[in-house]
VEXDREN-2710 file (C-alpha; in Angstrom, 1 decimal):
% VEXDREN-2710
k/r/px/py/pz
1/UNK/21.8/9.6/-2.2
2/UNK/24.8/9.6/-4.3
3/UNK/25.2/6.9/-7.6
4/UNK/27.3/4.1/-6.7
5/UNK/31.2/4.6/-8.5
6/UNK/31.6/2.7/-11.9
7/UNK/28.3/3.3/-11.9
8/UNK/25.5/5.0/-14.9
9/UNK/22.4/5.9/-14.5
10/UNK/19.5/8.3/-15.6
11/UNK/18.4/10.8/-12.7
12/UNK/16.2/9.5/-10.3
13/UNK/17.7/5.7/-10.7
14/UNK/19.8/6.0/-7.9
15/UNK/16.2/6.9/-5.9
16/UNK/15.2/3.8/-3.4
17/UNK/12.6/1.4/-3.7
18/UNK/9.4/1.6/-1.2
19/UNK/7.7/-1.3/-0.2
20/UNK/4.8/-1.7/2.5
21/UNK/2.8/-4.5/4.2
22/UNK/0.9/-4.6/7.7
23/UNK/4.3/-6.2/9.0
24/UNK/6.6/-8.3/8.6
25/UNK/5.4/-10.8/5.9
26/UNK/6.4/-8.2/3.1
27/UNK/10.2/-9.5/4.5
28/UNK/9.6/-12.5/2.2
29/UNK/9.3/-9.8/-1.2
30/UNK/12.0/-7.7/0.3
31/UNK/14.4/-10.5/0.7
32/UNK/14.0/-12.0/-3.0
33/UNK/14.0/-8.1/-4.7
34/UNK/17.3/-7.7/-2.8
35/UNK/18.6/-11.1/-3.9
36/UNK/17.8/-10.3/-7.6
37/UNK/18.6/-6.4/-8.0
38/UNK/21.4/-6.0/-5.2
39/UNK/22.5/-2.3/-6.3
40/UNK/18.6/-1.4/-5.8
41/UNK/18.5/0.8/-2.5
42/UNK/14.8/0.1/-0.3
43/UNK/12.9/1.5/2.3
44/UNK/10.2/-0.9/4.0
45/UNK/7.3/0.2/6.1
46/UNK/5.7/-2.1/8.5
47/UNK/2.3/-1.0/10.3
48/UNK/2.5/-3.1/12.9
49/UNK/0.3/-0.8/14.5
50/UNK/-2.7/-2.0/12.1
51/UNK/-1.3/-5.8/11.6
52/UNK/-3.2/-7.8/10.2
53/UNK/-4.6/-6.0/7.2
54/UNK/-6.6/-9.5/6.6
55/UNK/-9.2/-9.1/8.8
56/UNK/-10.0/-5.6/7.9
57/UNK/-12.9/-3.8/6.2
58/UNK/-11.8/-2.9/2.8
59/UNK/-12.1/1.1/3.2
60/UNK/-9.6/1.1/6.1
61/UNK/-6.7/-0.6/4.0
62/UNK/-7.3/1.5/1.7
63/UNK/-7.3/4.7/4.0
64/UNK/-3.7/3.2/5.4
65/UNK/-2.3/2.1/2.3
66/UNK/-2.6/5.6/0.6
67/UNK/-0.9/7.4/3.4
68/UNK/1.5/4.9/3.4
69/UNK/2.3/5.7/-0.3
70/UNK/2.6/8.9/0.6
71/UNK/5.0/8.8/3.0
72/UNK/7.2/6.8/0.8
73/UNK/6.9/9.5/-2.4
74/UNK/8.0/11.9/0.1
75/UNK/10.7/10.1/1.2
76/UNK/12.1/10.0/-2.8
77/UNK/11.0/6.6/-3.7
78/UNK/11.0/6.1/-7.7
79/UNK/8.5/2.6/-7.4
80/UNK/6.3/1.2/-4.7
81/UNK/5.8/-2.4/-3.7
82/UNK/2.4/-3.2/-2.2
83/UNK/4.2/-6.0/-0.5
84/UNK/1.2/-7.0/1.2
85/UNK/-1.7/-9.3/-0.9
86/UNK/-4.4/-8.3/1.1
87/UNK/-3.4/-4.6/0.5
88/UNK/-3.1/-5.6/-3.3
89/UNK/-6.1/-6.8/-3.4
90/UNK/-7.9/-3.8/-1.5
91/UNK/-6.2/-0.8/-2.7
92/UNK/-4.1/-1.3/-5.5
93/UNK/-6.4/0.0/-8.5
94/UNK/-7.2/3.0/-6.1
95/UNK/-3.2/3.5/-5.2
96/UNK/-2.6/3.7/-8.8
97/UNK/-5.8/6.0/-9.8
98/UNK/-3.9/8.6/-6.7
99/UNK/-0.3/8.1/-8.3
100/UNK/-0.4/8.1/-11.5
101/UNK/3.5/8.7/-12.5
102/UNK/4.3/6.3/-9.6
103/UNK/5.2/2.8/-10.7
104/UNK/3.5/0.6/-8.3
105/UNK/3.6/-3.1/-8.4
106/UNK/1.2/-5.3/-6.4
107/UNK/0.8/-8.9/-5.5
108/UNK/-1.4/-11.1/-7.8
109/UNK/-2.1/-14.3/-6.3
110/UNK/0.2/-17.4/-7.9
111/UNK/-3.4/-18.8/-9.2
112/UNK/-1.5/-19.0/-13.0
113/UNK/1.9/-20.8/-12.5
114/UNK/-0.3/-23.0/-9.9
115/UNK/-2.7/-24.2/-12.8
116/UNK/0.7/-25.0/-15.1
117/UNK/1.9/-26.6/-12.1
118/UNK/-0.9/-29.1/-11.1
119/UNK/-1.3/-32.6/-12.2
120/UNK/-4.6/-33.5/-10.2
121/UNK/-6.7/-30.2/-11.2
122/UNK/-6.9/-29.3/-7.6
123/UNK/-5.4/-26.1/-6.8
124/UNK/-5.7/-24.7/-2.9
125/UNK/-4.7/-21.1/-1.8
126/UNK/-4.5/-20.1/1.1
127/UNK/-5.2/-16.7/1.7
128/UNK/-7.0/-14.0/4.1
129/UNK/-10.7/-12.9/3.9
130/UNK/-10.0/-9.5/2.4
131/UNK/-7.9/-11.4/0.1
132/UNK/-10.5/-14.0/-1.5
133/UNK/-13.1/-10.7/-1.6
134/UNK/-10.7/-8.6/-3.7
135/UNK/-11.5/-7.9/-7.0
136/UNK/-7.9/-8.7/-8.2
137/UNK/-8.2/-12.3/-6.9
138/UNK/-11.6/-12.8/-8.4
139/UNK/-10.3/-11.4/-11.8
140/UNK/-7.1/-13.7/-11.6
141/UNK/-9.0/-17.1/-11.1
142/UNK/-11.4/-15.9/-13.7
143/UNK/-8.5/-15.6/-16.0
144/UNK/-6.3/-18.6/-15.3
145/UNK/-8.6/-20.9/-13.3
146/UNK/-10.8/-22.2/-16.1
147/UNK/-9.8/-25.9/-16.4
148/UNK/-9.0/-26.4/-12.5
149/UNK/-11.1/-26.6/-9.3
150/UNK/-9.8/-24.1/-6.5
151/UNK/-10.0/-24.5/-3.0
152/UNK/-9.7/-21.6/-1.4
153/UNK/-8.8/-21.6/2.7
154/UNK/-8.8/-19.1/4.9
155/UNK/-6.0/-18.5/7.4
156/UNK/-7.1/-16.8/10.0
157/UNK/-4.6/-16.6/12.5
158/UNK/-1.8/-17.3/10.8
159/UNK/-0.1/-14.4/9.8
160/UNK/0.0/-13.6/13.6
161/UNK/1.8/-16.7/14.3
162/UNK/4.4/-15.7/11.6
163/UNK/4.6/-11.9/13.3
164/UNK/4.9/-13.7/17.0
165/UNK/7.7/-15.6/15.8
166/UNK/5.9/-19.0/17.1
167/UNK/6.7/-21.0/13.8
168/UNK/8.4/-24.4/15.1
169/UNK/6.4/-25.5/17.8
170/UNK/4.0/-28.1/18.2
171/UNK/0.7/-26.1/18.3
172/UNK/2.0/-23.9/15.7
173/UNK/2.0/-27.7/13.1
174/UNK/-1.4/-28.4/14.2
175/UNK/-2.7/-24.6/13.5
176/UNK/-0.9/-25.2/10.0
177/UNK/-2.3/-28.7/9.7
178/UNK/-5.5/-27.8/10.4
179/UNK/-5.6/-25.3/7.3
180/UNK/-4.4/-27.4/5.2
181/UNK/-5.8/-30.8/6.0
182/UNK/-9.0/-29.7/3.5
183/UNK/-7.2/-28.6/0.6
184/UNK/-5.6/-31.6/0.7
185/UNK/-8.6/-33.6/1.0
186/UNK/-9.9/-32.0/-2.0
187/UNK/-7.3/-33.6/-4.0
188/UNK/-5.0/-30.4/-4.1
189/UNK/-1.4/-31.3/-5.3
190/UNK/-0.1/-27.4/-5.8
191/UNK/-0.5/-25.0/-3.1
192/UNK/-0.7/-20.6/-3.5
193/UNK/0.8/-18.7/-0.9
194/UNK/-1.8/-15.9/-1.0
195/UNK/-0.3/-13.9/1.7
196/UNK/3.4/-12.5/2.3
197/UNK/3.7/-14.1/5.4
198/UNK/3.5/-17.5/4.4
199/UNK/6.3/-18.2/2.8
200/UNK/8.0/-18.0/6.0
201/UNK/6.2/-21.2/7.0
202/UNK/7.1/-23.0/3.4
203/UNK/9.5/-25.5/5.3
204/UNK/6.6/-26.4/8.2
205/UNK/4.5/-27.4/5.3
206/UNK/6.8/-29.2/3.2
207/UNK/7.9/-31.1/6.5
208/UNK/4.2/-32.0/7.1
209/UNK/3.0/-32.6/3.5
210/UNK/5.8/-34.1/2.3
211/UNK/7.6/-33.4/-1.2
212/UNK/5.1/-34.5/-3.1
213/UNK/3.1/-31.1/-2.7
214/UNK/3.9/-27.9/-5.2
215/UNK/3.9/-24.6/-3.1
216/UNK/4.4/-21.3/-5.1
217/UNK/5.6/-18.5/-3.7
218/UNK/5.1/-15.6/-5.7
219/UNK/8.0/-13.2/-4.3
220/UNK/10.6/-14.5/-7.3
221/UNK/8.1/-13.5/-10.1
222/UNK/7.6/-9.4/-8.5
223/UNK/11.4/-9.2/-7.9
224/UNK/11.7/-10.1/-11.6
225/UNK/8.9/-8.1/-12.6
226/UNK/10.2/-5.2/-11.0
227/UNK/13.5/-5.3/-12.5
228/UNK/11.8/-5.5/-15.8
229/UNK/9.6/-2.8/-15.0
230/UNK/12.8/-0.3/-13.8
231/UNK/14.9/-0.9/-16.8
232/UNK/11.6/-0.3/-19.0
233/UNK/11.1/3.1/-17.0
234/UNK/15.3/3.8/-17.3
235/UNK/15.2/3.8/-13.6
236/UNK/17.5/0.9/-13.5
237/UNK/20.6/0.9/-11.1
238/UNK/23.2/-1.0/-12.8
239/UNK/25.9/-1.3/-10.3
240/UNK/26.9/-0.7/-6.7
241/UNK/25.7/-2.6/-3.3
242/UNK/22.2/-1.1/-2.4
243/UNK/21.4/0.7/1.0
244/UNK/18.3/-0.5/3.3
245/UNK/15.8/1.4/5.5
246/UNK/13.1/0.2/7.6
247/UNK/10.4/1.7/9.2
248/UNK/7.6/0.5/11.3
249/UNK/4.4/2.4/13.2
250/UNK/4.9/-0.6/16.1
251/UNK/7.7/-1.4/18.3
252/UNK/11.1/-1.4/16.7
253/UNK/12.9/-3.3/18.8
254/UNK/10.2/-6.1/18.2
255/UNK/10.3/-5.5/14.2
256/UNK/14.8/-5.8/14.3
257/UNK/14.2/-9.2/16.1
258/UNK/11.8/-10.2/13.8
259/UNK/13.5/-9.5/10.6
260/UNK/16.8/-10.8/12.2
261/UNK/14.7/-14.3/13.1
262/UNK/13.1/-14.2/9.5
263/UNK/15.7/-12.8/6.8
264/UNK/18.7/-12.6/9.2
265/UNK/19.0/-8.9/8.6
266/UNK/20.0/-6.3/11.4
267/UNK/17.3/-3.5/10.4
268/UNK/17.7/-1.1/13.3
269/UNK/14.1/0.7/11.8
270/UNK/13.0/3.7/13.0
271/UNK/9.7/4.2/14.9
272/UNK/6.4/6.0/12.6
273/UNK/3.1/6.9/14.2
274/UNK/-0.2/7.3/13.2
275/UNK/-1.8/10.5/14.5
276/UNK/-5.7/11.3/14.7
277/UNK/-7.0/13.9/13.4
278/UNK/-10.5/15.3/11.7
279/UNK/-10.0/13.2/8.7
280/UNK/-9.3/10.0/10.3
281/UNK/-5.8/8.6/11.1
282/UNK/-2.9/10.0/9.0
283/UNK/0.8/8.9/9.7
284/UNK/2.9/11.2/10.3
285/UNK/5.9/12.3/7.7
286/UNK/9.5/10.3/7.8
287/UNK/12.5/12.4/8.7
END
């Protein structure tokens, strides 16, 4: 990849960014990065063939999200977005022990601008099991949660219906309802999306809820940190209009219509595939 004309830039900056997430809820963090840093270049992995990470033992997230990583260092990626919380939560400390010239950002749930946010002391997040059993989550409402009760509700379920596409029909509001009926009862006024895939359903809750309820997405705050964290590293792009891959280990065609439906971006990705092999599953190389 060539730098943009008009354009400066150390070696490397003109690498892409790699981002990963059991499928397409990483969409919502690739949309805002490339809002925010538009000369920025990307390549996005979705293992569909795994999706959802959420219900998933921890050991096995980790297992795909290092080969993952892999496969995007190989591919020439200067930084790596776990775009994924429950991957975050999982692997992230391990991902960063395994690549340790890599800069690798993760997802930290909202629990912090939430607390600034509320007015009633009732925070909810909604998240997945692997998510709320993460060390990272645990350490974050430690941090930040001191003064405010958290309710935390798992969404089993839902990050399918956001993959499937099935986000405007009648049994999808009462799925949505039904997870959010006892945060709400709690007294929760502010809301954490704990899971990429849920900001793609932000407009079903505000039309349910109302405007009276707070709902953070965290996706603006890594697109910012990120661009903080390039110019810091002088990996920066300043100018030109960015190129963007996409890969995923399930059924392209599926993944294009889904990214079409959900960002209104015509990814024509390339299929990936996991192979088994002594050592457990490894996914094969990009080309």
């Amino acid at each position: 990849m060539t730098l943009p004309a008009g354009g400066s830039a150390p070696a490397g900056a003109s690498a892409p960014i790699g981002l990963f997430d059991s499928g397409v809820g990483g969409l919502s963090v690739w949309r805002e990065i490339v809002r925010q840093l538009p000369s920025e270049s990307t390549i996005y992995l979705a293992d569909r063939a795994h999706v959802p990470y959420g219900n998933r033992e921890a050991e096995e997230i980790r297992h795909f999200s290092v080969h993952i990583t892999e496969r995007l260092v190989e591919a020439g990626c200067k930084a790596v977005v776990v775009a994924c919380n429950t991957a975050s939560a999982v692997a992230l400390h391990s991902l960063r022990r395994r690549f340790p010239g890599l800069p690798i950002l993760g997802l930290e749930p909202a629990v912090k601008p939430a607390v600034a946010l509320t007015r009633s002391g009732v925070v909810g997040v909604m998240a997945t099991p692997a998510t709320f059993q993460g060390e990272l989550y645990r350490a974050t409402v430690g941090r930040h949660a001191v003064d405010v009760r958290v309710v935390e509700q798992v969404c089993i379920g839902l990050a399918e219906l956001v993959e499937s596409g099935a986000l405007d029909d009648p049994a999808s509001d009462a799925e949505l309802q039904r997870f959010l009926e006892p945060m709400l009862a709690a007294g929760a006024d502010t809301i954490v999306l704990g899971c990429t895939h849920y900001p793609f359903v932000i407009e079903a809750i505000r039309r349910l809820v109302g405007p009276g309820l707070q709902v953070v997405d965290p996706a603006p705050a890594v697109a910012r940190h990120l661009g903080q964290l390039l110019q810091r590293e002088g990996l920066a792009l300043p100018s030109g209009q960015g190129r963007h891959r996409f890969f995923t280990t399930g059924d392209p065609a599926c993944f294009d219509r889904a990214a079409a439906r959900l960002v209104s971006v015509q990814s024509a990705s390339q299929p990936l595939a996991w192979r088994r092999s002594s050592g457990g599953e490894l996914l094969l190389p990009m080309v």
